[in-house]
MIZA-576346 format. One record per residue (C-alpha): residue number from 1; residue in three letters; x, y, z negated. Coordinates in steps of 0.1 Angstrom, whole numbers, padded with zeros to 4 digits, m for minus. Layout:
N
 resi resn    xx    yy    zz
  NUM  ALA     X     Y     Z
...
This chain:
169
 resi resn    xx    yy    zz
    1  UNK  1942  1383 m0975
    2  UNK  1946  1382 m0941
    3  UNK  1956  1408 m0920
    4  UNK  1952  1414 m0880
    5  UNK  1969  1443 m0866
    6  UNK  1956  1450 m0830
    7  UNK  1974  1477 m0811
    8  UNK  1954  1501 m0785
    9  UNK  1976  1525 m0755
   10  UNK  2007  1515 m0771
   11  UNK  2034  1493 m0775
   12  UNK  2037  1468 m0805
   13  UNK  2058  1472 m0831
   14  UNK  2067  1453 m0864
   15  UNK  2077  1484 m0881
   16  UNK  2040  1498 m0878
   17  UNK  2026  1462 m0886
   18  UNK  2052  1461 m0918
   19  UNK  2045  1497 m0929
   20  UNK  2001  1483 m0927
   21  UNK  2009  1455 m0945
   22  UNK  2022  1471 m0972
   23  UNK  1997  1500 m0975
   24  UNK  1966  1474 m0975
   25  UNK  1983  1450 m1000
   26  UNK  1973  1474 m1027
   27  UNK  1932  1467 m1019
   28  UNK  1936  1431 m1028
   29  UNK  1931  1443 m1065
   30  UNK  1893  1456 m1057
   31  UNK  1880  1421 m1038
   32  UNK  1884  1386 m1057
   33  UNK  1871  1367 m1022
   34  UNK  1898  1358 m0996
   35  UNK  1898  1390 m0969
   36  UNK  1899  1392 m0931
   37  UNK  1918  1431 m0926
   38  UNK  1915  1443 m0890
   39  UNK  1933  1473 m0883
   40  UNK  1928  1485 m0848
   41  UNK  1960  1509 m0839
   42  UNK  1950  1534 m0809
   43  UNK  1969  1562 m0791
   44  UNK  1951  1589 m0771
   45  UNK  1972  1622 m0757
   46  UNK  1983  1637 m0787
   47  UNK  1960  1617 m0813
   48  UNK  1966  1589 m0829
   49  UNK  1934  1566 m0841
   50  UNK  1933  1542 m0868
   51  UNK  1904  1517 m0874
   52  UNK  1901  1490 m0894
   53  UNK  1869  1466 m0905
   54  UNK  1872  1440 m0939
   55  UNK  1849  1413 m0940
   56  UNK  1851  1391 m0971
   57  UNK  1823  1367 m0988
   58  UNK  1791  1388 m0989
   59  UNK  1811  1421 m0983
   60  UNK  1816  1439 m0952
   61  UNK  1829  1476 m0945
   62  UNK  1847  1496 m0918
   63  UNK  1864  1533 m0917
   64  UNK  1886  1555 m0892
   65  UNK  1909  1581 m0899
   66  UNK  1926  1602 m0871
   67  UNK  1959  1627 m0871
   68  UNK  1984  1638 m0850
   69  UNK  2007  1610 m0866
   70  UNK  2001  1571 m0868
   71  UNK  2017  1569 m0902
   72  UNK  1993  1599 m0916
   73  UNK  1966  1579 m0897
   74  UNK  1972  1546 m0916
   75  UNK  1981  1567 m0955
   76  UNK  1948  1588 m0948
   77  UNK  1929  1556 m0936
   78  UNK  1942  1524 m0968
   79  UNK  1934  1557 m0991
   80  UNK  1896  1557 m0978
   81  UNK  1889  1523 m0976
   82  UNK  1905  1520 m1010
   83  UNK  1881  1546 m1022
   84  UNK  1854  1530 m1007
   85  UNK  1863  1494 m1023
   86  UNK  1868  1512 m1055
   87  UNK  1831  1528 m1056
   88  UNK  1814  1494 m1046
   89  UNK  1833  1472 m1075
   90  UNK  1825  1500 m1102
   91  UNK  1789  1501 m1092
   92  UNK  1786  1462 m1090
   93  UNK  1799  1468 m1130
   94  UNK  1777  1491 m1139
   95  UNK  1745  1473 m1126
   96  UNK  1759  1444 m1153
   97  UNK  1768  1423 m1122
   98  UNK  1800  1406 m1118
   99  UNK  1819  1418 m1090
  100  UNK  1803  1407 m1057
  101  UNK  1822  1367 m1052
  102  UNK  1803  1359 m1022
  103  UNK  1765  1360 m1011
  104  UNK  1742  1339 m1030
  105  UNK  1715  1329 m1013
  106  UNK  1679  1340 m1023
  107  UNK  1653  1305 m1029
  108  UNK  1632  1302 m1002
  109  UNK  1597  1303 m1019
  110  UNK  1580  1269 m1022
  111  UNK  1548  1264 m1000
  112  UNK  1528  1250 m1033
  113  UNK  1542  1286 m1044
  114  UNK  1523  1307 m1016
  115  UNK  1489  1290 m1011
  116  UNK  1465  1304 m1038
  117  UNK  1435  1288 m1022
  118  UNK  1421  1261 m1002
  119  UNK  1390  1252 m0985
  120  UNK  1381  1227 m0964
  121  UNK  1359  1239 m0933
  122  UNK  1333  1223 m0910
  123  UNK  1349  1219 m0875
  124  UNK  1316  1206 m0858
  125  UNK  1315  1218 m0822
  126  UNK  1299  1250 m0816
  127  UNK  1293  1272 m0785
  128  UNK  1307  1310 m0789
  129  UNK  1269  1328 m0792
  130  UNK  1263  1300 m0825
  131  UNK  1304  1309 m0839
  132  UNK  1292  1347 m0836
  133  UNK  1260  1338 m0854
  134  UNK  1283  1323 m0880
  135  UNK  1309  1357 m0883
  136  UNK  1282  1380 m0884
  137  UNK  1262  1358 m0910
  138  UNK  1288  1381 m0933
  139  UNK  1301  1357 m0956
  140  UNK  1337  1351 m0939
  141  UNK  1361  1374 m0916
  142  UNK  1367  1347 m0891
  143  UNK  1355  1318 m0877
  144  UNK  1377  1285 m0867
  145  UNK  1357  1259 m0847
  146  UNK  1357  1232 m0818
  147  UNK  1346  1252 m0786
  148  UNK  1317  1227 m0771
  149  UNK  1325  1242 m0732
  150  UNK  1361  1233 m0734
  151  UNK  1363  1210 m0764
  152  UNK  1394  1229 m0781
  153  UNK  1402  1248 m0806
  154  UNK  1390  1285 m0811
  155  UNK  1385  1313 m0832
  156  UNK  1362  1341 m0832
  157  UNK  1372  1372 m0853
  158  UNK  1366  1410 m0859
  159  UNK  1397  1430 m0849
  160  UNK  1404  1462 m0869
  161  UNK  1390  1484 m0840
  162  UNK  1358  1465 m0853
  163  UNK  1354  1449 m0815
  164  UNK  1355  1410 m0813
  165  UNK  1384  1389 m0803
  166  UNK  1387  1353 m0795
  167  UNK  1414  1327 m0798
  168  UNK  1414  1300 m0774
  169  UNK  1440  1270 m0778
């Protein structure tokens, strides 16, 4: 686990960086993966604001506490994010998962997967008046076919506002 203590409005100190390490040692028991910690120390007036984000494999979650005192800040803020580490590893348990290790990505489905059908169609050149004899024939939704004015590809289709549209390439 690796810990980055950034301090915000005031001066460093290795006291408060000691007294964080040892208060977030204890959430190394709730994540198996190797942990970045960023604690974000910040003092406003009479507040004092403590942040802090973990990222680990497949894992990523943030809190902020704030109190009159930094060392209330940083109790009130490990006990939350312990809390909150706590609730994810008993619910990955009780789904019958093994506590999250790191993201595994999902299979990418294969193209002979998706296609159900194929069919091969004519692409003889056509003017637009004989494609829209051809869409409104009923039997298909659209019509691909080599446009005979500018000998490319189009395709003539109903659009859901049941007007015609056209695809020129």
């Amino acid at each position: 686990m690796r810990i980055n203590v950034t301090f915000k409005h005031m001066d460093s100190s290795d006291a408060l960086k000691d007294y964080v390490q040892k208060r977030f040692e204890k959430i190394n028991k709730y994540v198996d993966a190797p942990m970045d910690v960023k604690v974000v120390l910040t003092t406003e007036k009479f507040r004092s604001k403590a942040e802090v984000i973990i990222a680990a494999n497949g894992l990523r979650t943030a809190a902020r506490e704030e109190q009159p005192d930094m060392h209330s800040a940083i109790d009130l803020l490990s006990d939350k994010i312990e809390i909150q580490l706590r609730k994810f590893k008993e619910r990955q348990v009780e789904r019958g998962r093994e506590p999250k290790q790191g993201i595994i990505p999902a299979q990418a489905p294969r193209p002979s997967d998706i296609i159900l059908h194929v069919e091969k169609i004519d692409m003889s050149p056509l003017d637009v008046d004989q494609a829209l004899d051809k869409l409104q024939s009923g039997s298909v939704s659209f019509v691909p076919f080599m446009n005979k004015d500018t000998n490319e590809l189009s395709i003539l289709f109903w659009r859901e506002d049941g007007t015609l549209g056209l695809i020129e390439a």
